[in-house]
GUDRENMAR-294996 format. One record per residue (C-alpha): residue in three letters; x, y, z. Coordinates in steps of 0.1 Angstrom, whole numbers, plus 5000, padded with zeros to 4 digits. Layout:
alaXYZ...
***
This chain:
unk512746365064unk509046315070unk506246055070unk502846165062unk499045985061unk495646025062unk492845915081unk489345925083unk487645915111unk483846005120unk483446265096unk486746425105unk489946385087unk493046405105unk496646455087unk499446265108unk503446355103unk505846175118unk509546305116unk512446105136unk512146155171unk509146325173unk505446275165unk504246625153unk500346645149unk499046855120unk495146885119unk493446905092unk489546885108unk486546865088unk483346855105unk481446735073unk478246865087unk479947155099unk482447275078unk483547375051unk480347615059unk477847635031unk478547955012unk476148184994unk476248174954unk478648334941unk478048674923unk478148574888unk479548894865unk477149114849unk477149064810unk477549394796unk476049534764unk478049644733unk477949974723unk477050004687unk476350254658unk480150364660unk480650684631unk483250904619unk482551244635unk485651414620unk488651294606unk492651474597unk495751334583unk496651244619unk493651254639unk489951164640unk486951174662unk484150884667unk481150884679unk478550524691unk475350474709unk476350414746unk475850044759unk472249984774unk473649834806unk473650004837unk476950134853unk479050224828unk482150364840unk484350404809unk484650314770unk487550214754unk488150274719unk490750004701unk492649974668unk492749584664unk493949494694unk495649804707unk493550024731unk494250394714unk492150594740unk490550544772unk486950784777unk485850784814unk483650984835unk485951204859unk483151094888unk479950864892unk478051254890unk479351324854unk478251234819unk480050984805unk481051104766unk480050894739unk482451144710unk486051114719unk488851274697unk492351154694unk495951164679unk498550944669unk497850844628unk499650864598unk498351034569unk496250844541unk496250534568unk493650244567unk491950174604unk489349974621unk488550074653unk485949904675unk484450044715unk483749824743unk482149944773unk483549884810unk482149914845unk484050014876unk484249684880unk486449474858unk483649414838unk483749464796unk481349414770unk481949244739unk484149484709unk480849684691unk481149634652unk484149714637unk484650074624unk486750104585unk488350444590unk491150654566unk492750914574unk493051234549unk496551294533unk497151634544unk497451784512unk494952034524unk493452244548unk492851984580unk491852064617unk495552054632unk493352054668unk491451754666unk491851564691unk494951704703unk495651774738unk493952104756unk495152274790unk492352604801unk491952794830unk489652564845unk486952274835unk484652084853unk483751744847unk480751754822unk482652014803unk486451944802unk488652094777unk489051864755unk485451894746unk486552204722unk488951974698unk486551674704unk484951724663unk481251794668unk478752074687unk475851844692unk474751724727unk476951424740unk475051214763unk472551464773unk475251774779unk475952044759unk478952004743unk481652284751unk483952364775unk483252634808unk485552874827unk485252914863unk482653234869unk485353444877unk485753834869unk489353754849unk490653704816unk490153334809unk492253134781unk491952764767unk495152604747unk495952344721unk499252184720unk500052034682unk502951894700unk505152044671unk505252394655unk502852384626unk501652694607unk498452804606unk496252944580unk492652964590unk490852984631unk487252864631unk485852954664unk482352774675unk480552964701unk478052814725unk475252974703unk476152694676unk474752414701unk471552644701unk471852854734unk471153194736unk473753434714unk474353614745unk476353314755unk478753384727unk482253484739unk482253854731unk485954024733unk489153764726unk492653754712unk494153414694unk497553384702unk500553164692unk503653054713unk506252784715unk507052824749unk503352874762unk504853154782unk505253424758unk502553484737unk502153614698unk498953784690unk497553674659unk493853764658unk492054024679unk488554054681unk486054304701unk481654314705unk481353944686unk478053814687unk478053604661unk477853184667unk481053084643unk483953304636unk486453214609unk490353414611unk491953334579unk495753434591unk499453394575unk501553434613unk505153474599unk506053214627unk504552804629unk503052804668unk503352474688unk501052634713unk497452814701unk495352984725unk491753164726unk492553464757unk489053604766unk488753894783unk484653954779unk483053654774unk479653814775unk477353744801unk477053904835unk478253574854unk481853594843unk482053254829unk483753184792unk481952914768unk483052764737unk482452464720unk484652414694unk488452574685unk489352444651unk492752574638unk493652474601unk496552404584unk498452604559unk499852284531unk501552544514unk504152604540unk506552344557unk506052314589unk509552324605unk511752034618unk511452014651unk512851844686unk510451834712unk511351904749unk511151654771unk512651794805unk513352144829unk516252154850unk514652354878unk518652404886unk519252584851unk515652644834unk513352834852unk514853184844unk515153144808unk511353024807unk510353304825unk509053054851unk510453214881unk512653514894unk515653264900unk517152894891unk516752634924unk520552564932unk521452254953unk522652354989unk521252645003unk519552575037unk517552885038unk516152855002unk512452705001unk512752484974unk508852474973unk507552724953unk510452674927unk509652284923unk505752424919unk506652654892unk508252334872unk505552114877unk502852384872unk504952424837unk505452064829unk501552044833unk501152324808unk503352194779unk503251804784unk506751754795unk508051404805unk510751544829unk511751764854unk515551734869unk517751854898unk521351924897unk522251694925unk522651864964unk520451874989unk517052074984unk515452245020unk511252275019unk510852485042unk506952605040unk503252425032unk501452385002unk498452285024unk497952275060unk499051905062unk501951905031unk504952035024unk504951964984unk501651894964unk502151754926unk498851804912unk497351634880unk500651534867unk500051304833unk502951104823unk505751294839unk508851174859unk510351384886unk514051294888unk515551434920unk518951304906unk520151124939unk519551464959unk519051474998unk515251634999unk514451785037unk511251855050unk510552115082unk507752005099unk507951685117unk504251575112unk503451675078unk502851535046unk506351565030unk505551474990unk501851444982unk500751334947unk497251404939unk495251304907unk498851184891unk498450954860unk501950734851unk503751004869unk506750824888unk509251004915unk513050894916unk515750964928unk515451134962unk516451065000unk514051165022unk514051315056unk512851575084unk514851865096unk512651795129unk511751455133unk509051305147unk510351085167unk513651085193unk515750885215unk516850895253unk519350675273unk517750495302unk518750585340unk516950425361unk513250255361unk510850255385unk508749935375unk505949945402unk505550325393unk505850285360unk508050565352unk511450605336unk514050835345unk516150935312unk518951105299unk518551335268unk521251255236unk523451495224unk521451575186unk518151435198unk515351655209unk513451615243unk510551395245unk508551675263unk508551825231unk506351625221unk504051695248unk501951905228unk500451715197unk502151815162unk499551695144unk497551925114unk494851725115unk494051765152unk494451435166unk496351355198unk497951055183unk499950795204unk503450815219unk505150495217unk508250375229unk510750065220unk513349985240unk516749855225unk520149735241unk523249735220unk520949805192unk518749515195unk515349475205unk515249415244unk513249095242unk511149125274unk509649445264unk507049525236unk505749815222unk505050085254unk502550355253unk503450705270unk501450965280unk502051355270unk502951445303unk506551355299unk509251575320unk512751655314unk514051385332unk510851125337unk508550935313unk505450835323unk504150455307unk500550375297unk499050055317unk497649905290unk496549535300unk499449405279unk501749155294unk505049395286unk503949655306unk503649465335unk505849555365unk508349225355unk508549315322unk509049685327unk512149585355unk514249395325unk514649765313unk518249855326unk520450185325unk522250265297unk519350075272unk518550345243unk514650395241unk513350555206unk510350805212unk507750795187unk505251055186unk502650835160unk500751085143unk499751325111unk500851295076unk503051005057unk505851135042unk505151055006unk501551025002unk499450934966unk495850964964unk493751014931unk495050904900unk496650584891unk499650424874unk502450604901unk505750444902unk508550524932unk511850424920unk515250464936unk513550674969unk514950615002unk512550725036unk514850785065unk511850905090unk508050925089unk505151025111unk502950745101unk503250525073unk506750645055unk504450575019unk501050515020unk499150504982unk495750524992unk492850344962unk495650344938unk495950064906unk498549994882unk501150174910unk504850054911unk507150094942unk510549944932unk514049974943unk512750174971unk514850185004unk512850295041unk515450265071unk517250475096unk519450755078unk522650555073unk525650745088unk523750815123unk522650645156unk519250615144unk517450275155unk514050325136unk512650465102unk509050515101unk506550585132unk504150315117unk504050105084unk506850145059unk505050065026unk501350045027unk499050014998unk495350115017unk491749995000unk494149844971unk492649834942unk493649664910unk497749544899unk499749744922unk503749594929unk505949614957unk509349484945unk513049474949unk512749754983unk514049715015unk512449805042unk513649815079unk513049955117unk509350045111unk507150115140unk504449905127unk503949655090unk506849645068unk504549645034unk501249605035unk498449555012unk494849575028unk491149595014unk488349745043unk484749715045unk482749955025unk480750015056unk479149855083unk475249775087unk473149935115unk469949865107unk467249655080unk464349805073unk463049595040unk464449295027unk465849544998unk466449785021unk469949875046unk470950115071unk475150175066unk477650375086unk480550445062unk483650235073unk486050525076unk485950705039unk485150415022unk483250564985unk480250304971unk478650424940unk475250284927unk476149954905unk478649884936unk478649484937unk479249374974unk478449124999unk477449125031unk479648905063unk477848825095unk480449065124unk479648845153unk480148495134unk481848575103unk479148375077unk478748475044unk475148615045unk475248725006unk475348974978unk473649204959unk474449544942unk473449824954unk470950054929unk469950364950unk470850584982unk469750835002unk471051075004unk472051084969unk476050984959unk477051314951unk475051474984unk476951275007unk479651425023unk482051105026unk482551125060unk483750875078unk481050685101unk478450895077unk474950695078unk473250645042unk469950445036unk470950205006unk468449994984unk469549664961unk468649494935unk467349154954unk466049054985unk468248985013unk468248755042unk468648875075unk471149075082unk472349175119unk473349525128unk477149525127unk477649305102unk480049395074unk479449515036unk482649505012unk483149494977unk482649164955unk484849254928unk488349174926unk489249524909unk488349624941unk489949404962unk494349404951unk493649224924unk496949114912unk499249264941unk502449144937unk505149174964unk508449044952unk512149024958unk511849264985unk513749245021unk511949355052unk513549345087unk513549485123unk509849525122unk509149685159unk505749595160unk503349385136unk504449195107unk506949205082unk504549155050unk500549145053unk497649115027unk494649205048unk491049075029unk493149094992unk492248894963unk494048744937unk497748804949unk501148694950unk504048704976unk507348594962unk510948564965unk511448784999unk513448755031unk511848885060unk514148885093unk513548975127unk509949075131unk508249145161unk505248915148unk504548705116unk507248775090unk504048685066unk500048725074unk497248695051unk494448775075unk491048875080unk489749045111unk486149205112unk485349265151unk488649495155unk488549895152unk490549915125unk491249815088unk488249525091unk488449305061unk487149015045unk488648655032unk491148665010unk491248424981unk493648324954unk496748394972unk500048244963unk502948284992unk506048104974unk509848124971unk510048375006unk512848315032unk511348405070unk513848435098unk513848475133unk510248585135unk508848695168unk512648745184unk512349145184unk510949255211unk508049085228unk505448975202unk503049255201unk500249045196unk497548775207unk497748435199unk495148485173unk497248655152unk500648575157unk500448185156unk503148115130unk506248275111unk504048205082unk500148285088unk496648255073unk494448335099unk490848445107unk490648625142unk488348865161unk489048975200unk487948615209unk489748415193unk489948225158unk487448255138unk485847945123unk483648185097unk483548225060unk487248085051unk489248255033unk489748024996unk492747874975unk495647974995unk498747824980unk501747845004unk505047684988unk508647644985unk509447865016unk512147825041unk511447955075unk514547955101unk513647995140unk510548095146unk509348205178unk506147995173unk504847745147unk506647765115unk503647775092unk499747795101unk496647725078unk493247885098unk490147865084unk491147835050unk489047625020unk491347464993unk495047544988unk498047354996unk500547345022unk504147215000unk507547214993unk508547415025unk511847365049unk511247455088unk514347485105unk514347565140unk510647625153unk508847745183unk511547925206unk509648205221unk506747925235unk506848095269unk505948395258unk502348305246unk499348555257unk495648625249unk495048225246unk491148225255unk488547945257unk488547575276unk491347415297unk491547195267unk491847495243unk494247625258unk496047305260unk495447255226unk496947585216unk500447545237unk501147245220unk500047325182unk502647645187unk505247345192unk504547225157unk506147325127unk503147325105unk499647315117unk496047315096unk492947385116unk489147435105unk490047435068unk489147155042unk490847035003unk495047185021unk497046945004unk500146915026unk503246735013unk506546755011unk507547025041unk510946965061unk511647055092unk514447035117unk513247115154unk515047385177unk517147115195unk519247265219unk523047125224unk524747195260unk528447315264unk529947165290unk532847395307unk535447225328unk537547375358unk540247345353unk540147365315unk542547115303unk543746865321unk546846875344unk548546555345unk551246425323unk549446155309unk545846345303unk544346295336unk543346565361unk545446595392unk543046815411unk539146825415unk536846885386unk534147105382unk531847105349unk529247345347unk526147305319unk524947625294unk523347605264unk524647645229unk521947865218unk520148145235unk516748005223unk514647785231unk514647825269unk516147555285unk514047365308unk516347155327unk519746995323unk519946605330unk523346415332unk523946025337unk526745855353unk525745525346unk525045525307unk521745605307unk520245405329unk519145675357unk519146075345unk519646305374unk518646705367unk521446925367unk521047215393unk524447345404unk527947265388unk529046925393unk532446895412unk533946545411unk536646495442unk537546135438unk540345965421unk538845735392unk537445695351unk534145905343unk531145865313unk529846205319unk526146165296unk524346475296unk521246625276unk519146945276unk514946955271unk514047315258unk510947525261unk509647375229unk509547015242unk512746875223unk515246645241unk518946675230unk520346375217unk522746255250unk526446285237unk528746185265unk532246355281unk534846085291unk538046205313unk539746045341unk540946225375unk543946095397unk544546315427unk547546395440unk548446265473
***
C-alpha cells in the first residue's frame, strides 16, 4: 500500500510517497520559469487540394480507366482512386524523379454495374486532400467486342519508372502528366516481349496494336517485326499473329485461335530504330462474345518439390535433403515464375533445403519484386553457407509474407571456448577449443562482404548463466590457438577485478559482429514473417529497414534447440530501422541476442554543418537517410537538445536524383521559411509521424537473456504502443523509450504518444554486468533523454502513458520518467527493486548529483525534469532481504529440546540479491544491535532471544524475527 501528495513549493512541485517503513521520494520538479521549455509551434498539416475533372477514359464489362486534373498542391506522392468508401487502386510515382500518372486502369467489376468513384490526392506524408467530385460510372455488359486488357495486369522485359508496363492497358495514347504515354524496353540488342494476364483463359477475336507514332513521334519509332502469342502457362507459347517491315502507327489482327489464352504477349524481335529499344503505347486485345470462354481454376501455388519440371521451369524438381544440392537457383526459378503469372504461393515438401552459393556478393537468396505472394517453407530446416552473409533478402516485396522456415548457418558466425586460465593484469585468456565449435582464430581475418573489420565480442557464462561480474568484452583479431587477447576499453568490466571473477571451466561465446542480417527486407512494404525461427545471425537476426504496414508474428530467434548453444543473434534479434508507418511485432519470442531484443527506432535525416541564409542549410546525410523536396522536418539543438523549429524543405543542391545517397554525403538545402539560428551539429529529422513508427505495435511477445542492451526499445518513435509482453533477464532496461542525439549511432528525437501497458519486466540488469551508463540504464522501465554527459533536460519527449505493469527485481529503479511533458505514471506493481545498486558507473556531475543519483536508483519509481505525469496508484514491495540462521549442531541434542554441547549459528542470506551490507543480532530484545562478523558460538549453560536482521545494498532493514533455544552443558 501507498500514500501519495502533492506539494507546491517555490515554483517547484514535488510528488511525496510514503509506503510502510520507508519514505521513498519521487520528484516530479517543475522549474516554472524553466521548464517545461517553451516549444516552437507546431507544424500544422498542409491542406491539400482535390483533384478534380475526374472522366471515363475507357470502360469494359469488368474494367475501366479514369482520368482527373492532378491536385494543385505541391508534393504529391500518390492518388487514390475509391468506390464509396473502398480504395480500388492505389497510383504512385515509383520515385520522387518520376511522373506521377494522372490515367490509371483497373479490374475487378461486374458487367452492366453502376459505380461512383471519386480520387484524393496524398503526400508522402500522411497527408490527403478532400474526395474530388464524385464520378457515375457503368460498366458495358459484354455482349460485345470489349478490351479484355484494360487495365489488367502486365509483366515485360523491363520498364522504367515514367514508362511502366502497365501504361499499354492503361485506355488512352495521350501525354499523362507531361510523359508520353507508352511503355520502353531496355536498349538492348534482344528480342523484347510485354504480357497481359486476363487472369482466366478468354478467347480472342481481334489485336489492336498502338505504336508510339500514335502519340505523334516519329513513325520510325514504330515497332517494326513482332509475333502475338497466346499461352496458359506463360512458358510455352502459341503464335497467333506474325508480322514483318510494319510502319504503320495502329495495327488491327482480327484472329479466331482455336484455343482461349490466359496469357497474350507482343514478342518483338526489330523494334525499328538503331538503339535497340521496343516502344508501344497501347496493346488492346478484344473479346470474341460468340465463344464461351472456358471454366476455369486459377493456380494459386508451385511446389518447387514437384512443379518445376513439368513447367519447364528448371532441369530438375528441388527434393528436401540433399546437402550438396544448392537450393538457390531452384527457389529463383519459382519465384522468378510466380512473378511472371501472379501466383499466391510457392511450397516445399518438408526437409531440410542447403544454399549453398550468392545471389549477390552479400546474400545468399534475393526475392525480388514479389506482389502478394507467400513463400511457405512448410516447417523445413533452411541452411545458409557463409557465416556473414545476408541469408534471405527481400527487396521491393509488396504483401509478400515468408513462413514456415528454421533458419541457420552451416558456418556460424560466432563460436564458443572453455576457459583455462585468465591472466587479469595481462588481459589475456587462455582457452580450450569445443568439440563442434570452430577456433576463434578463424575469425581473425574479417568475413565480412562489405569490407568492414567489425567487432569481436565476447560474453562469458557459468552453468549457462550470465557470469555477473563481467559485461560485454571486446577482443582483438589477433587471437591464437590457445590465447585471447581483451580490448581495454575504459569500461568498469574489463578492469583487472572484473576480468579475475572469470574462472576455468566458464564457457565464453565468440562473436564475430559483422556483415549481413540473416533475413533482411528493404523496399517495398506490407511483409509479414510468420512461423520463422533464427537460430544464428551476424548482426541483427531480422532487420526491415523503411518498411510500413510489415507484420512479424509468431516468430521465434534463440539458440538452435537440441545443442549447447548459449546465444542467437550477434546483435539485435528483431529490429525495425527508420520505421515508418503501422509495422507489428507480436506473439515472438526472442532470446540470447547479442544486443536489443526488438527494436523500433527513427534517426535523424541528417545533421547540420553549416548556415549560410536564414533559408539556407548546410547537411551531412545521417547515414543513408533519403529527404525529398516537400520533406517536413525540424531542426534539435545537438549540444542542448531545444527544439529550434521547422520548416519543409523546397530545393537542394545537388539535385535529389543527383545525389548519390551516401552516407555522411553533404547537400546544400533551401526551405520554405526563415529559420533561427541553428548551430553546426544540430540535428534535422522528420516531422511527420508516417515517418516516425507511426502506430508500431509490439505485443504479446517474450524477450529474454538479452546479453547486452535492452529487451524492447522505441528509439525517437511516434504514436506507439508496447503491450502485454514479459521481458526477463536483460542485461539493461527490459523497456526503453529513449532519445539520444550526441551518440554515434542511431541519433533520434523525442518520442511522443507512447503507451507502455499490460508488460511483465523481470530481473532486469541481473545478466551480466549492465552494459551501460547510468543515463541510460536507470530503471527496469525507462523514458530517458541522455547524451555522453548525462541526462538531458532538452526538448521532452510528450504524452508517455506507462500503465498496469508489473516489474519483479530490478537491478535498479523499477520505473523512471526523464524529461518527459504529460503522461501518467499508474496502475503499476514493483516488487523487489534496486538489487544491483553497487554496480552503478558513468554517474557524472556534482557531489550532490551524484548523491542524488545513488539514492533515486533506491526508489521504485522516480519522475525527474518532466511536468503534467500523473502518478497514482503503483505498488511496490522493496527487495528486503531475510537471513537463515544455521545452527551447529542442527537440532538439538538433549532429551527435553535443549542443547547439550556448545552452539554455533552462522548468518547468510535468503536471497542472492541485494548485497548484504551487514548482519546485526541482539541479545537483549533490541535494545543494543551488535554487527555480525564471524559465527556466534554460545559456550554457557542458560535460555537465549537470539534477534537478528539484515540491511542490504538497497538501504532496506529486515524486519528483526528472533531464534529462541536453550543450552545445558553437560558436566
Amino acid at each position: 500500500m501507498n500514500e501519495e501528495e502533492g506539494v507546491n513549493v517555490m515554483g517547484y512541485r514535488f510528488t511525496l510517497i510514503r509506503a510502510i517503513g520507508l519514505k521513498l521520494l519521487i520528484v516530479c520538479l517543475v522549474a516554472l520559469s524553466v521548464w517545461p521549455p517553451s516549444p516552437a509551434s507546431a507544424e500544422e498539416a498542409p491542406v491539400l487540394a482535390a483533384p478534380t475533372n475526374l472522366a471515363v477514359v475507357a470502360k469494359s464489362d469488368r474494367a475501366i480507366s479514369l482520368s482527373w486534373t492532378a491536385s494543385t498542391s505541391n508534393y504529391i506522392n500518390e492518388y487514390e482512386i475509391r468506390e464509396g468508401s473502398r480504395t480500388v487502386a492505389v497510383v504512385s510515382r515509383p520515385t520522387v524523379q518520376n511522373a506521377l500518372p494522372t490515367v490509371y486502369a483497373f479490374t475487378g467489376l461486374e458487367p452492366s454495374t453502376a459505380y461512383s468513384f471519386t480520387v484524393i490526392a496524398k503526400d508522402g506524408y500522411g497527408n490527403a486532400s478532400p474526395p474530388s467530385a464524385p464520378l457515375a460510372v457503368t460498366t458495358v455488359p459484354g455482349s460485345s467486342p470489349v478490351n479484355m486488357a484494360l487495365g489488367h495486369r502486365v509483366v515485360a522485359t523491363y520498364q522504367d519508372g515514367d514508362r511502366p508496363a502497365w501504361k499499354v492497358t492503361d485506355g488512352t495514347v495521350n501525354t499523362v502528366s507531361g510523359v508520353r504515354n507508352i511503355w520502353h524496353s531496355a536498349n538492348a540488342n534482344q528480342p523484347h516481349w510485354i504480357m497481359v494476364d486476363l487472369e482466366r483463359p478468354r478467347y480472342a477475336g481481334k489485336f489492336v496494336l498502338k505504336h508510339m507514332g500514335i502519340t505523334g513521334a516519329s513513325t520510325d519509332n514504330n515497332t517494326r517485326d513482332y509475333i502475338v502469342q497466346g499461352s496458359n502457362t506463360a512458358i510455352q507459347w502459341s503464335d497467333l499473329v506474325t508480322v514483318t517491315g510494319n510502319t504503320y502507327n495502329v495495327t488491327e489482327h482480327p484472329v479466331s485461335p482455336g484455343e482461349a489464352y490466359r496469357f497474350y504477349r507482343v514478342y518483338i524481335t526489330n523494334p525499328g530504330l538503331a538503339d535497340f529499344r521496343a516502344r508501344l503505347s497501347e496493346f488492346e486485345i478484344y473479346s470474341d462474345p460468340t465463344r464461351q470462354d472456358p471454366a476455369y481454376t486459377v493456380p494459386e501455388e508451385i511446389n518447387v518439390s514437384a512443379d518445376l519440371v513439368s513447367l519447364g521451369l528448371y532441369g530438375s524438381n528441388l527434393a528436401p535433403n540433399q546437402p550438396a544440392v544448392d537450393a538457390r537457383p531452384y527457389v529463383e526459378a519459382a519465384v522468378n515464375y510466380a512473378n511472371l503469372v501472379g501466383l499466391k504461393r510457392i511450397v516445399f515438401d518438408p526437409g531440410s533445403y542447403y544454399f549453398l552459393s550468392k545471389a549477390a556478393s552479400d546474400r545468399h537468396l534475393d526475392i525480388v519484386g514479389a506482389k502478394d505472394l507467400t513463400v511457405d517453407f512448410g516447417g523445413s530446416d533452411l541452411y545458409f553457407q557463409y557465416s556473414h552473409l545476408i541469408a534471405i533478402q527481400l527487396t521491393d516485396c509488396v504483401r509478400t509474407e515468408l513462413r514456415n522456415a528454421k533458419i541457420d548457418y552451416l558456418n556460424l558466425p560466432s563460436t564458443q571456448v572453455q576457459v583455462n586460465n585468465v591472466n587479469a593484469s595481462g588481459r589475456t585468456i587462455g582457452y580450450t577449443a569445443l568439440p563442434g565449435w570452430s577456433s576463434p582464430a578463424s575469425f581473425n581475418t574479417p568475413r565480412s562482404p562489405y569490407g568492414d573489420s567489425g567487432a569481436i565480442r565476447m560474453f562469458v557464462f557459468r552453468n549457462g548463466e550470465r557470469v555477473q561480474e563481467v559485461g560485454r568484452l571486446q577482443a582483438t583479431r589477433t587471437t591464437t590457438g590457445t590465447t585471447i587477447t581483451v580490448v581495454d576499453d575504459n569500461k568498469p568490466w574489463t578492469r583487472e577485478a572484473n576480468l579475475a571473477a572469470i574462472q576455468p571451466g566458464d564457457t565464453i561465446v565468440y562473436t564475430d559482429r559483422s556483415g549481413g542480417h540473416t533475413i533482411k527486407v528493404v523496399g517495398g512494404e506490407g511483409t509479414t514473417l510468420r512461423h520463422i525461427e533464427v537460430y544464428a545471425a551476424p548482426v541483427f537476426a531480422i532487420l526491415f529497414h523503411k518498411q510500413r504496414n510489415s507484420v512479424v508474428d509468431d516468430v521465434y530467434v534463440r539458440p538452435r534447440p537440441g545443442t549447447e548453444r548459449l546465444m542467437s543473434s550477434n546483435a539485435d534479434g528483431i529490429h525495425m530501422g527508420g520505421a515508418l508507418d503501422n509495422n507489428a511485432v507480436r506473439n515472438s519470442y526472442v532470446r540470447g541476442t547479442g544486443d536489443d531484443g526488438i527494436a523500433f527506432n527513427s534517426t535523424w535525416l541528417a545533421t547540420v554543418t553549416g548556415q549560410t541564409y536564414t533559408r539556407t542549410l548546410t547537411v551531412q546525410r545521417y547515414l543513408n537517410e533519403r529527404f525529398a523536396d516537400g520533406q517536413p522536418v525540424a531542426f534539435m539543438d545537438g549540444a542542448t537538445g531545444d527544439l529550434l523549429g521547422n520548416a519543409v524543405v523546397v530545393q537542394q543542391n545537388p539535385a535529389y536524383n543527383q545525389q548519390t545517397s551516401a552516407a555522411g554525403e553533404s547537400v546544400t538545402l533551401t526551405f520554405d521559411r526563415d529559420l533561427p539560428v541553428v548551430p553546426a551539429g544540430s540535428g534535422m529529422y522528420s516531422s511527420a509521424p508516417v515517418q516516425r513508427g507511426s502506430g508500431a505495435l509490439v505485443k504479446n511477445n517474450v524477450v529474454e537473456e538479452t546479453n547486452l542492451a535492452r529487451g524492447i526499445l522505441f528509439a525517437g518513435i511516434v504514436n506507439g504502443t508496447i503491450e502485454g509482453n514479459t521481458v526477463r533477464r536483460t542485461n539493461m532496461s527490459g523497456i526503453n523509450v529513449n532519445q539520444e542525439y550526441l551518440l554515434s549511432t542511431f541519433k533520434a528525437a523525442p518520442a511522443s504518444q507512447i503507451t507502455i501497458k499490460d508488460n511483465t519486466i523481470e530481473r532486469s540488469f541481473l545478466w551480466g554486468v549492465p552494459g551501460t551508463e547510468l543515463v541510460n540504464g536507470g530503471a527496469a522501465l525507462l523514458v530517458n533523454s541522455y547524451t555522453p554527459n548525462g541526462w538531458s533536460p532538452g526538448m521532452p519527449h510528450r504524452d508517455i502513458r506507462v500503465t498496469g505493469n508489473t516489474v519483479n527485481e530490478s537491478g535498479r529503479t523499477g520505473i523512471r520518467m526523464e524529461n518527459v511533458l504529460g503522461g501518467e505514471v499508474t496502475g503499476n506493481s514493483i516488487d523487489r527493486y534496486a538489487l544491483l545498486t553497487e554496480q552503478v558507473f558513468g554517474i557524472r556531475g556534482t557531489a550532490g548529483d551524484i548523491e542524488r543519483m545513488q539514492s533515486e536508483i533506491r526508489q521504485p519509481i522516480v519522475v525527474r525534469t518532466s511536468g503534467g505525469i500523473t502518478v497514482s496508484s503503483n505498488t511496490y514491495a522493496p527487495a528486503v532481504t531475510h537471513t537463515e540462521l544455521t545452527f551447529t549442531p542442527a537440532e538439538p541434542d538433549g532429551a527435553t529440546g535443549q542443547y547439550t554441547v556448545p552452539v554455533t549459528i552462522s548468518f547468510t542470506a535468503a536471497e542472492p540479491l541485494p548485497n548484504v551490507v551487514r548482519f546485526e543480532y541482539s541479545l537483549d530484545g533490541g535494545g543494543t544491535w551488535l554487527t555480525y562478523g564471524e559465527p556466534l558460538t554460545f559456550e554457557q549453560s542458560g535460555t537465549y532471544a537470539l534477534s537478528y536482521r539484515a540491511v542490504n545494498s538497497a538501504g532496506h532493514t529486515e524486519t528483526p524475527r528472533t531464534a529462541n533455544f536453550s543450552l545445558q552443558l553437560t558436566p
